[in-house]
N, C-alpha and C positions, 0 to 999 in steps of 0.2 A: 523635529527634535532628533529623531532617527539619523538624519541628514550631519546636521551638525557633532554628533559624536562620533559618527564614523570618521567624520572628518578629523576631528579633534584626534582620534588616535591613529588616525594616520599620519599626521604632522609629528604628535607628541615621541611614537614610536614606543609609548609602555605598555604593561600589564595594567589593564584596567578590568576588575572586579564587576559588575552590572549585572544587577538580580530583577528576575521579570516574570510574570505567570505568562507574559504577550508571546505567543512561538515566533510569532511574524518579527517581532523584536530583536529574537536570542538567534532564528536563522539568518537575520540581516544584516544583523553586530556583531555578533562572535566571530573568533577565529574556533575556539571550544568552546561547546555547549559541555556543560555536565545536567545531565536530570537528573532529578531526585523524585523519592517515592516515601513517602512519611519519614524522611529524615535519612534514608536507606542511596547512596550514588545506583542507578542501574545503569548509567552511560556515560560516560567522558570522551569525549570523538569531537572531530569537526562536526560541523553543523552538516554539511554532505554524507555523511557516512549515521548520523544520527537518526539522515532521513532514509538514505536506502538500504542500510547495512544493522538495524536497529537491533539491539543485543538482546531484545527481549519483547515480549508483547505489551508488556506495559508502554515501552517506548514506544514502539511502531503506533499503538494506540492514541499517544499522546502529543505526536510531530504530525502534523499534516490534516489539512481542513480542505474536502474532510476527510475523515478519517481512514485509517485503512481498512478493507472489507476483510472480517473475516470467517472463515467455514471451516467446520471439524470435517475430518473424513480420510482417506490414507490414497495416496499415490496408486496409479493400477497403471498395469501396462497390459494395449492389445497389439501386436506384431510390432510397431514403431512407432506408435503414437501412443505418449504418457497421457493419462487422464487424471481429475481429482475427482476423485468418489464420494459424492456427500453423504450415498445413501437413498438418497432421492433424485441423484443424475449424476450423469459424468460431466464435469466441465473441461473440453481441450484446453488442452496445455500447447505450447509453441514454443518452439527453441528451446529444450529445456534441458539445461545443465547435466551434463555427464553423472554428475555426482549425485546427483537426484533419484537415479536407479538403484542406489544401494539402498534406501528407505522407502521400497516399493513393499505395498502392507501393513507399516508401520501406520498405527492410530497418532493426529497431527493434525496441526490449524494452520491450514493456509492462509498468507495475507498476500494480499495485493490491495495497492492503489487504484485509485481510480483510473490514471491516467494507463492502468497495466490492463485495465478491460479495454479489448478492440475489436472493433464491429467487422464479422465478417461473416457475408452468405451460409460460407463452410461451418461455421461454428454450430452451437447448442442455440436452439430455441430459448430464449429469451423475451420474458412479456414485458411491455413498456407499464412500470405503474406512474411514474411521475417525471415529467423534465423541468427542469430550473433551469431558464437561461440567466446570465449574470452579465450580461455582455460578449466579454470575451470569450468565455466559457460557456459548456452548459452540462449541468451533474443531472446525468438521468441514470434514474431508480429502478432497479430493473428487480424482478421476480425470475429465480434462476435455480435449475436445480435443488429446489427447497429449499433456499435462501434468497433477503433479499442482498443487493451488491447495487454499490454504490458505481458507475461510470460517466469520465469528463469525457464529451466533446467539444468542437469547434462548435461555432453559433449559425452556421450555415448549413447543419441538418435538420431535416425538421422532425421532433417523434410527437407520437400522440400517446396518449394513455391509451392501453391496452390492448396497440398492435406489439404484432411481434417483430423481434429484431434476432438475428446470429450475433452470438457472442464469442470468442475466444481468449484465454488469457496469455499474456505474455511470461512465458516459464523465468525468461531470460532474467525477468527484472522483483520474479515474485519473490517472498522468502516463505522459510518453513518455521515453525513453532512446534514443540514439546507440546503437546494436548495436556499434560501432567504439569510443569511448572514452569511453561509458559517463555523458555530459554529459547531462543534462536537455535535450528540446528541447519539449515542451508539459506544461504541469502542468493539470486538469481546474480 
């Protein structure tokens, strides 16, 4: 069905209306998503910018399966490498935005996706609690800095429950959150 209305409006060439709770739906058909929140817009964007660029943690909460990981904690810097401070560890940060340094201290919820965790020697000790292959993927569950955090891989690594892995995150593509009301305040 998906098939056939994409089609349909790319032939017809109008504004076509399509309301759906399905994400997989609203990110494969729309040209704009708008979300809503008990009757309240938090976002009107392309479906791209919905996903990476999410105006608020409701959204980022609400686009993407699964969902995006997130941890309170404030930005810290040691000589040139930015860290997220949960309190319970630091997690590397990588490539991370210039503008990032100005909200170093500041109390804030980190998000990243899953696909924004990447496995590297270098990184934070990370415990394997669960891997889900799905095929082409596979979402493993890691225990991390006092949290747990959700990371996709390919289907061609193997983890076990409860060895350990190097974690680090991608600055470049994380965003930041207001700990207080929840507004976007840098996106990677």
């Amino acid at each position: 069905m998906r098939i056939e209305l994409k089609r349909l409006h790319e032939r017809l060439g109008r504004t076509i209306v399509y309301v759906t709770h399905d994400q997989i739906e609203a990110m494969t058909l729309a040209t704009k998503v708008v979300v809503l929140d008990r009757g309240s817009i938090q976002q009107a964007d392309t479906p791209e910018n919905v996903y990476r660029r999410p105006a608020n943690r409701f959204v980022a909460s609400f686009v993407g399966a699964p969902t995006m990981n997130f941890v309170d904690g404030a930005l810290v810097r040691d000589g040139d490498q930015v860290f997220f401070d949960t309190g319970n560890g630091k997690l590397p940060l990588v490539d991370v935005p210039a503008e990032a340094c100005d909200l170093v201290g500041r109390p804030m919820t980190l998000g990243a996706r899953p696909e924004h965790l990447m496995f590297d020697d270098a990184g934070i000790s990370a415990r394997v609690v669960l891997a889900e292959p799905t095929g082409p993927d596979q979402y493993v569950r890691l225990a991390v800095a006092g949290a747990e955090m959700t990371a996709r891989s390919g289907p061609e690594q193997a983890f076990k429950s409860g060895s350990d892995i190097g974690v680090v995150i991608d600055g470049a593509r994380m965003s930041l959150f207001d700990v207080e009301n929840g507004k976007a305040l840098l996106h990677g």
